[in-house]
C-alpha positions in Angstrom: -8.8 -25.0 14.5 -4.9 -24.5 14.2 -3.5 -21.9 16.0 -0.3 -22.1 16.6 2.3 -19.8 14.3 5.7 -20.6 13.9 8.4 -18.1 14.1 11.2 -17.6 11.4 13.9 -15.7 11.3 13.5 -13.1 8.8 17.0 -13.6 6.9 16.8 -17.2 6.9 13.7 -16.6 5.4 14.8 -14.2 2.5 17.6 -16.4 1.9 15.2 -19.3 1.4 12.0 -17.3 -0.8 15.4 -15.7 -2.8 16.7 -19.4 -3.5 13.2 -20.8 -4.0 12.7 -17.9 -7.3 16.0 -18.3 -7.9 15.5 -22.3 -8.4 12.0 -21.2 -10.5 14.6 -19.3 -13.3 14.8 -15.5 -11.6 18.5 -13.8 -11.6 19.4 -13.8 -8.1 19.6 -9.8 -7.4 15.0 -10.5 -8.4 14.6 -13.2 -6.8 16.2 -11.5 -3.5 13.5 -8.4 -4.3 10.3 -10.7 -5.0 11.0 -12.1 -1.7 12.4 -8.8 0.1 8.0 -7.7 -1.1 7.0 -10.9 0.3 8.5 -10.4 3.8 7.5 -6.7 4.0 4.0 -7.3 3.6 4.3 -10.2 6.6 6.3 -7.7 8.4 3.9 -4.7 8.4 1.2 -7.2 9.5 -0.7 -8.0 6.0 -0.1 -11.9 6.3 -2.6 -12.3 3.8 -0.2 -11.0 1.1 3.1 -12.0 2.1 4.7 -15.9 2.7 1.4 -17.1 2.4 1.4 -16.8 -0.9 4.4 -18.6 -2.1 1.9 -21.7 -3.0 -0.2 -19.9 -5.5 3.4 -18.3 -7.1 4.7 -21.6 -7.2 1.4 -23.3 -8.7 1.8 -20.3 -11.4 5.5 -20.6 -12.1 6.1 -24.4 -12.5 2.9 -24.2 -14.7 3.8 -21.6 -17.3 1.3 -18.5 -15.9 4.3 -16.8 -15.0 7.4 -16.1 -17.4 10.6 -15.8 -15.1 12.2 -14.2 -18.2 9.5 -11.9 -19.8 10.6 -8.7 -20.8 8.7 -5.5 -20.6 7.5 -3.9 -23.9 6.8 -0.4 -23.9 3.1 -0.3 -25.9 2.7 3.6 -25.5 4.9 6.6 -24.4 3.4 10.3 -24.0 5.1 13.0 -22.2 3.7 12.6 -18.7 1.9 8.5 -19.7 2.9 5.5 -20.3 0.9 2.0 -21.1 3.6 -1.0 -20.9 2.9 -4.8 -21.5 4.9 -7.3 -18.7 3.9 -10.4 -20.8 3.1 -12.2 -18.2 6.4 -11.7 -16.3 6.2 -11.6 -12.1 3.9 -8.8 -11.2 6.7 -7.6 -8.9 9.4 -6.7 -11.5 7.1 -5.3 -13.7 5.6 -2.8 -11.0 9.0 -2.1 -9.7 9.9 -0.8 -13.4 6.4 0.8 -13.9 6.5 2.7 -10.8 10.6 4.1 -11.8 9.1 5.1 -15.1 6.5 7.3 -13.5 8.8 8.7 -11.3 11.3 10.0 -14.0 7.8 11.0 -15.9 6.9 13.3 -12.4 10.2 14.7 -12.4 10.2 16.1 -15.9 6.5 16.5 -16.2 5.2 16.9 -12.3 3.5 13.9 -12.6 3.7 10.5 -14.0 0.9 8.0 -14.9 2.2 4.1 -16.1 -0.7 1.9 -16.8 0.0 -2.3 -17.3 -1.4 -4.7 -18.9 -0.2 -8.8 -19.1 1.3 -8.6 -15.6 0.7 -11.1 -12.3 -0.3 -10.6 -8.8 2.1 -7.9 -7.4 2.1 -8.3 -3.5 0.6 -5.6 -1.8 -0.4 -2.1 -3.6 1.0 0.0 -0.9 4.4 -1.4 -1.1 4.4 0.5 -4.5 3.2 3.6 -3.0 5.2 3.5 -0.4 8.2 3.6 -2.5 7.6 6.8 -4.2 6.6 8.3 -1.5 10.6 7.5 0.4 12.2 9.5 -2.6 9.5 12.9 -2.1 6.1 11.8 -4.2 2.8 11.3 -3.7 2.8 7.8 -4.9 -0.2 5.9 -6.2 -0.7 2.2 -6.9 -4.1 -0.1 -7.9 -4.7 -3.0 -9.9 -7.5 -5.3 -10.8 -7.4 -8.7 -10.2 -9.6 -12.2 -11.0 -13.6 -11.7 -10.8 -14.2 -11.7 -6.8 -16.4 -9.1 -6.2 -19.8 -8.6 -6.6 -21.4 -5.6 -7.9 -24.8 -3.9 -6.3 -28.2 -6.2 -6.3 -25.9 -8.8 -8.8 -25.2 -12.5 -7.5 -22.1 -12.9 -9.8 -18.4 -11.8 -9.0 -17.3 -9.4 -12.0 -14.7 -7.3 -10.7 -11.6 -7.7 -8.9 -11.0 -6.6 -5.2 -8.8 -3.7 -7.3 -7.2 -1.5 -4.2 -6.3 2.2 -4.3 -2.8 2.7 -2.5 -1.9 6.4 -1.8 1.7 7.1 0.3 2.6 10.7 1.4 5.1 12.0 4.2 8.1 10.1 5.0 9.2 7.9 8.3 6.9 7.2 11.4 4.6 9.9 9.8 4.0 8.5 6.9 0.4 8.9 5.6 -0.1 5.4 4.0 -3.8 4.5 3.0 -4.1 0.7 1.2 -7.5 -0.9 0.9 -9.4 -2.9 -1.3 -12.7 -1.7 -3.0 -14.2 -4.7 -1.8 -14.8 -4.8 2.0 -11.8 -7.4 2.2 -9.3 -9.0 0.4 -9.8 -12.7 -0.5 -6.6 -13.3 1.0 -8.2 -12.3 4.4 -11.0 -15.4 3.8 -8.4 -17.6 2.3 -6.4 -17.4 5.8 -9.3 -17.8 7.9 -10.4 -20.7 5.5 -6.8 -22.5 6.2 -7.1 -21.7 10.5 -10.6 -23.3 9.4 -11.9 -20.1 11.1 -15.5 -18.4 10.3 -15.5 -15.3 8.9 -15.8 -12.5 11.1 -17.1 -9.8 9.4 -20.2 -9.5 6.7 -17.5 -10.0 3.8 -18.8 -12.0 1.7 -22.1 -13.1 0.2 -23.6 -16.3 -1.6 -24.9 -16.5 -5.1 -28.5 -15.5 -3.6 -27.2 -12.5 -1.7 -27.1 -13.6 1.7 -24.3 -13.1 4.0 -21.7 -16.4 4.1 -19.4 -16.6 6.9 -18.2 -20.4 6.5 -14.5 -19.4 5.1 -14.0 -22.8 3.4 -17.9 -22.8 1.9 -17.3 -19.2 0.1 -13.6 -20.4 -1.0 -14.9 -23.4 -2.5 -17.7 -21.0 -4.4 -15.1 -18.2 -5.2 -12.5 -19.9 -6.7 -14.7 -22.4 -8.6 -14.7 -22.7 -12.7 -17.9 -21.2 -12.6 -17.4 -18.7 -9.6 -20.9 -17.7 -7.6 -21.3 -15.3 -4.9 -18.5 -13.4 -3.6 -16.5 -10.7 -1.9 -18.9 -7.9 -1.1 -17.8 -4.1 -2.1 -16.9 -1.3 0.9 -20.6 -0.9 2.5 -21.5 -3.8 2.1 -24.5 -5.5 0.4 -27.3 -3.9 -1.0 -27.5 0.5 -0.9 -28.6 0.8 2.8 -25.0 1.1 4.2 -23.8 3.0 0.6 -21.9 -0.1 -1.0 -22.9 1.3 -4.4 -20.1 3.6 -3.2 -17.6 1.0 -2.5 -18.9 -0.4 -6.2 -18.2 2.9 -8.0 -15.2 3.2 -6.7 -13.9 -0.3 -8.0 -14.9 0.6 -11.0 -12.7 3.9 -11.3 -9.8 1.2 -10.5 -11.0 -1.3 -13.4 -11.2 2.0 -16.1 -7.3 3.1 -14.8 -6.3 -0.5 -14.9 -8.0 -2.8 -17.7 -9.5 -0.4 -19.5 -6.7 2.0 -19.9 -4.1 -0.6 -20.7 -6.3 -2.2 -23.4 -5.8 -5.2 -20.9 -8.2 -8.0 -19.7 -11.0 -6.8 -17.2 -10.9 -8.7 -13.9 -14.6 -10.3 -15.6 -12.8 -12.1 -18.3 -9.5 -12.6 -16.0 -8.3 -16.5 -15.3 -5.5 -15.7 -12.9 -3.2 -14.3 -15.5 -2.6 -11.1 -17.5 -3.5 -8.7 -14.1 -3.4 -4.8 -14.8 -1.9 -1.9 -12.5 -2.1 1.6 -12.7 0.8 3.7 -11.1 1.1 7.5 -10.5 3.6 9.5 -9.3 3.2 13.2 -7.9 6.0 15.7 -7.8 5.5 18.1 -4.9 7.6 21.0 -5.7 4.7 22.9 -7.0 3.1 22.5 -3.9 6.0 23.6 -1.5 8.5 20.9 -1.9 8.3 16.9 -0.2 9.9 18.3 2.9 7.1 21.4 3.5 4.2 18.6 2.8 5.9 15.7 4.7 5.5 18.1 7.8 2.1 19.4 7.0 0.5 15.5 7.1 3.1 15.0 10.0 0.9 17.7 11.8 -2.3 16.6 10.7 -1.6 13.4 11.5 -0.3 15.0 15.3 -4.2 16.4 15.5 -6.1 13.5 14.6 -4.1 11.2 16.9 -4.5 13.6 19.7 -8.5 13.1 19.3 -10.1 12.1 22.5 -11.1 8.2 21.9 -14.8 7.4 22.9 -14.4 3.5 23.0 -10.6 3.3 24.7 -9.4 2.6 21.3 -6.6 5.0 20.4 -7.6 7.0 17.1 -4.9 6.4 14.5 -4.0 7.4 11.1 -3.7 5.3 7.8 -0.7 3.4 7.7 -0.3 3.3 12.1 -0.8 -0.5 12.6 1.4 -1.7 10.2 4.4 0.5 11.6 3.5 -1.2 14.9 3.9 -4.4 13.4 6.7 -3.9 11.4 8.8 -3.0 14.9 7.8 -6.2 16.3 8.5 -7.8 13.7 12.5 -7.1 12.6 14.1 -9.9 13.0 11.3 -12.5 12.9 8.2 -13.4 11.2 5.0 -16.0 12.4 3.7 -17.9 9.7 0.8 -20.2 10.2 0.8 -23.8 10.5 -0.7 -24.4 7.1 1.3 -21.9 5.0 4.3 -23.3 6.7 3.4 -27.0 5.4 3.1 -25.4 2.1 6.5 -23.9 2.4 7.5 -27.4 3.4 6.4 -29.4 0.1 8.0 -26.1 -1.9 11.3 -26.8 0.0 11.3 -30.4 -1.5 9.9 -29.4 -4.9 13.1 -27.4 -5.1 15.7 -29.1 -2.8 16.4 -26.1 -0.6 15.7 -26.0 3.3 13.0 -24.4 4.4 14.1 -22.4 7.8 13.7 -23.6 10.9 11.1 -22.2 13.4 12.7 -20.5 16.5 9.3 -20.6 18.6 5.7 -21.3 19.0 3.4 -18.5 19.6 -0.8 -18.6 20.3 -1.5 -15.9 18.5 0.1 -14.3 15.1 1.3 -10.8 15.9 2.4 -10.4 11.9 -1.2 -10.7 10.8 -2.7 -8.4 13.3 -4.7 -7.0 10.7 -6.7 -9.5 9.7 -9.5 -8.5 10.4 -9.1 -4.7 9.2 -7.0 -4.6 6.6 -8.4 -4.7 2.6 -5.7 -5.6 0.3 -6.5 -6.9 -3.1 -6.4 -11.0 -3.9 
């Protein structure tokens, strides 16, 4: 098991992602963003979406699954909706323009609705939230994503991990909810699978339906040509603990995503052509960004101020990963493996990778491993 993390300076790190997509055919004012989303997700303590997965961006960019200079194509535009096609362009410009789109849409119309189709893998889906919600929106953000999940009493992944993101409120307030419909991300068992670390949790199951928790055994099943078991939805296996709910509920994400964009459905998906959905909510109807920010700010004061029955403090969505991201301002840990990775990247592309300032035990970036559900 490896378990020492390596410490990197956060700007020598954004100068070295920025230079990496900038060698990989980005301009360099995108290539600085797709890493700036990148070392935000490692910052806020969602390691399983951030440096980590600079091998699978590489893997798709130096073999053609990503198109450093697709443009967006607007496929439908009515009043408040939009569908737009990325073909196959990085998943991070295309949300950033998809989510300014249904911005200007909520401020003419109240709210704005952007679906995509033909995109990539787009970091984490509260990042997008998150944004709308800093300029006085209710901001919304989900996708779909390769086969991982499987649905109720089935033995076959057929829908993606496809997380609802939903932002409100502004600064250490900030009501920020981000979680797969499956009860993890695979990201979380591909981590574990690189410590060479069991999984924890009853996240996964086998093409039979039991429970796996050898990380490396359901990898090697998951990703496979012909995938078998997978990433069980919220609740778990079976209907006893109501995962038909956590099954419903990626399917709402798969109708405002795939279906909605006339895209591929994560059942027919092969790493490429991911869809989004992105909504954005004016509040002046309801008071004004300002009236609402306080009223979650208060609501937020209540439930924090609950009396804790296990010493455990009660918290609100979003909580941990403002923790993290104050311990984590001017450094980041990566783990020893991703780190390698980052090291045969640095030679692909003849930049330096950035030298580690420390050694620590434990990884205080990815303290969320174990409860945080982002999508693959």
């Amino acid at each position: 098991m490896m378990s020492h993390y390596v410490r990197v300076r956060t700007e020598a790190l954004q100068t070295f992602l920025s230079s990496v997509f900038e060698h990989r055919g980005f301009s360099a004012s995108d290539a600085a963003f797709i890493a700036e989303t990148l070392i935000d997700a490692d910052r806020h303590g969602i390691a399983s979406h951030g440096v980590q997965r600079m091998a699978m961006y590489d893997h798709k960019l130096r073999h053609g699954m990503i198109d450093p200079k697709a443009r967006i194509s607007v496929v439908s535009d009515c009043k408040a909706c939009a569908v737009l096609d990325g073909h196959s362009g990085m998943g991070q410009l295309i949300s950033r323009d998809a989510m300014e789109l249904a911005m200007r849409k909520a401020r003419e119309h109240g709210i704005g609705i952007v679906s995509v189709r033909d995109s990539n893998h787009f970091g984490t889906a509260g990042f997008w939230a998150r944004i709308a919600a800093d300029q006085g929106f209710i901001g919304v953000a989900t996708t779909n994503s390769n086969p991982l999940a499987v649905p109720t009493h089935a033995g076959l992944p057929a829908l993606g991990s496809n997380p609802i993101a939903f932002a409100v409120g502004h600064g250490s307030d900030q009501f920020v909810y981000d979680a797969a419909t499956s009860t993890v991300s695979l990201g979380k068992i591909e981590v574990l699978a690189k410590l060479g670390e069991p999984i924890e949790g009853d996240w996964a199951e086998d093409e039979h339906g039991a429970i796996e928790h050898d990380s490396a055994r359901m990898m090697s099943k998951i990703t496979a040509e012909h995938r078998i078991g997978g990433l069980t939805p919220l609740g778990g296996s079976g209907e006893l603990n109501a995962g038909y709910k956590g099954y419903g509920l990626n399917l709402i994400v798969e109708i405002l995503t795939g279906v909605l964009s006339g895209g591929i459905l994560s059942w027919d998906m092969h790493g490429q052509h991911i869809c989004h959905c992105f909504a954005a909510i004016d509040l002046d109807a309801f008071g004004g960004a300002a009236v609402i920010s306080e009223r979650v700010a208060a609501l937020s004061a209540r439930l924090r101020a609950l009396p804790s029955v296990d010493g455990h403090p009660v918290l609100v969505a979003g909580d941990k990963e403002r923790i993290a991201a104050r311990s984590n301002i001017d450094s980041i840990a990566i783990d020893p493996a991703t780190f390698a990775q980052l090291q045969t990247i640095s030679e692909r592309v003849g930049e330096p990778v950035p030298d580690g300032i420390a050694d620590a035990d434990a990884n205080p970036a990815s303290a969320n491993l174990g409860s945080r559900t982002n999508h693959e």
